[in-house]
Each structure stands twice: as C-alpha cells, then as structure tokens.
C-alpha positions in Angstrom: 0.0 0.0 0.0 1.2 3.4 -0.8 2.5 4.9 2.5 0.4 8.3 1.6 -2.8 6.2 1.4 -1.5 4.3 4.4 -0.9 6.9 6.2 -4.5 8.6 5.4 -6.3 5.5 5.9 -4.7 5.3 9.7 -5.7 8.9 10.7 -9.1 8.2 9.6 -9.6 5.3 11.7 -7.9 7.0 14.2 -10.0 10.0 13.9 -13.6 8.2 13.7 -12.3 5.7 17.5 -11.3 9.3 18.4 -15.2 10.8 17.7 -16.8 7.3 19.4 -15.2 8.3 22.9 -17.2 11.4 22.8 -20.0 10.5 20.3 -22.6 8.0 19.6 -22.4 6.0 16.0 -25.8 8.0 14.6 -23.8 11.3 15.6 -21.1 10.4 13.3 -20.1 12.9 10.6 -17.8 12.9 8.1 -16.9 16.3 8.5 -15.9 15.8 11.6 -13.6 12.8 11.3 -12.2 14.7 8.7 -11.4 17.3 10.4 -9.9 15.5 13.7 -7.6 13.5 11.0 -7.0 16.4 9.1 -8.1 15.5 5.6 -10.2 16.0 2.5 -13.9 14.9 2.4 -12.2 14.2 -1.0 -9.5 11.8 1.0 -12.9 10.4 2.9 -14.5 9.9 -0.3 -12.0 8.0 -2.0 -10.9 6.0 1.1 -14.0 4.3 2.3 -17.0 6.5 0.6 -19.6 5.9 3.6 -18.7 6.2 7.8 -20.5 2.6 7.9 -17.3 1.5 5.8 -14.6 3.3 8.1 -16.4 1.7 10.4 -15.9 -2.1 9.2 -12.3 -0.7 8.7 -11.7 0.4 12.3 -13.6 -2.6 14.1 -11.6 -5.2 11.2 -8.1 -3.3 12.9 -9.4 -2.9 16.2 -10.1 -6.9 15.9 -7.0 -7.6 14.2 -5.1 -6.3 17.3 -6.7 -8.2 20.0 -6.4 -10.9 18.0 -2.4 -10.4 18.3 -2.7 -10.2 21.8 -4.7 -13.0 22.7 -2.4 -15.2 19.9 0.8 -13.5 22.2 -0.9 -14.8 25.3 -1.5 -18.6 24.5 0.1 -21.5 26.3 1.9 -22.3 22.8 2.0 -19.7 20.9 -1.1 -20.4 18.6 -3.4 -18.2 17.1 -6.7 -18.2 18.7 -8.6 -19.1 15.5 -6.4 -22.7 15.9 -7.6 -23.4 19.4 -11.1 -25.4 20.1 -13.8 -23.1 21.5 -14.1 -24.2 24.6 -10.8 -24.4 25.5 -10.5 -20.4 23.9 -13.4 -20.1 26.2 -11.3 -20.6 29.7 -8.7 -19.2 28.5 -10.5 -15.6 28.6 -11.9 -16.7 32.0 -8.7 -15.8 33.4 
C-alpha cells in the first residue's frame, strides 16, 4: 500500500475511535472525522465512501489487534482461530 494512502487511511480510523469516545455511532459525521484527521472529504471519499465503511475498517483493525494479543498470550504460541472453542473459552476466563 502506498505509505500516503496508508498513512491517510490510519488517521481516519484513528479519527472516527477518536469521535466514538465522545459520540454515539448515529452522531457520526464525516466532517468531523475529517477534520480531527485532518483531511479532505475528498481523501474520505476515496478511502471508504460511507462512515459505515470506516467503520468495518476500524472494528476489522481494532479486531486484528486483540487478535495479536490473545495469539501472544496462548500457552503455545497459537493463534486463537487454531484453538477449540471451549478451550479459547477458559482461556479468557482468566
């Protein structure tokens, strides 16, 4: 990925977990996640085209991350997606 695009892509994710702290998800505007990441509705537009998609975007990285964690937390080093249910289960028990 071009580190430009990269680089907007992050801020906007950034920006629209930034305006959930303070915000509900029907408050949502795309001016002002633009504005807290400091580009272009134009930028916006060609990005993801609808704050539902940044929103896939930011909950798909959001996952991606715990997802790291919980795979850096296992007994043996597996991803979760490799271990049965239950026993991913009592894991998160602890």
């Amino acid at each position: 990925m071009d580190p430009r695009v990269a680089k907007t892509r992050a801020a906007l994710i950034g920006a629209v977990l930034d305006e959930l702290a303070t915000s509900e998800v029907a408050e949502l505007t795309i001016a002002a996640i633009c504005t807290r990441a400091g580009v272009s509705r134009v930028a916006f537009y060609d990005r993801f085209g609808t704050v539902d998609a940044l929103l896939v975007a930011a909950m798909e990285e959001e996952l991606d991350r715990v997802r790291e964690v919980a795979g850096a937390i296992t007994p043996d080093g597996t991803r979760p997606d490799h271990i049965p249910p239950a026993d991913l289960v009592e894991m998160l028990r602890i």
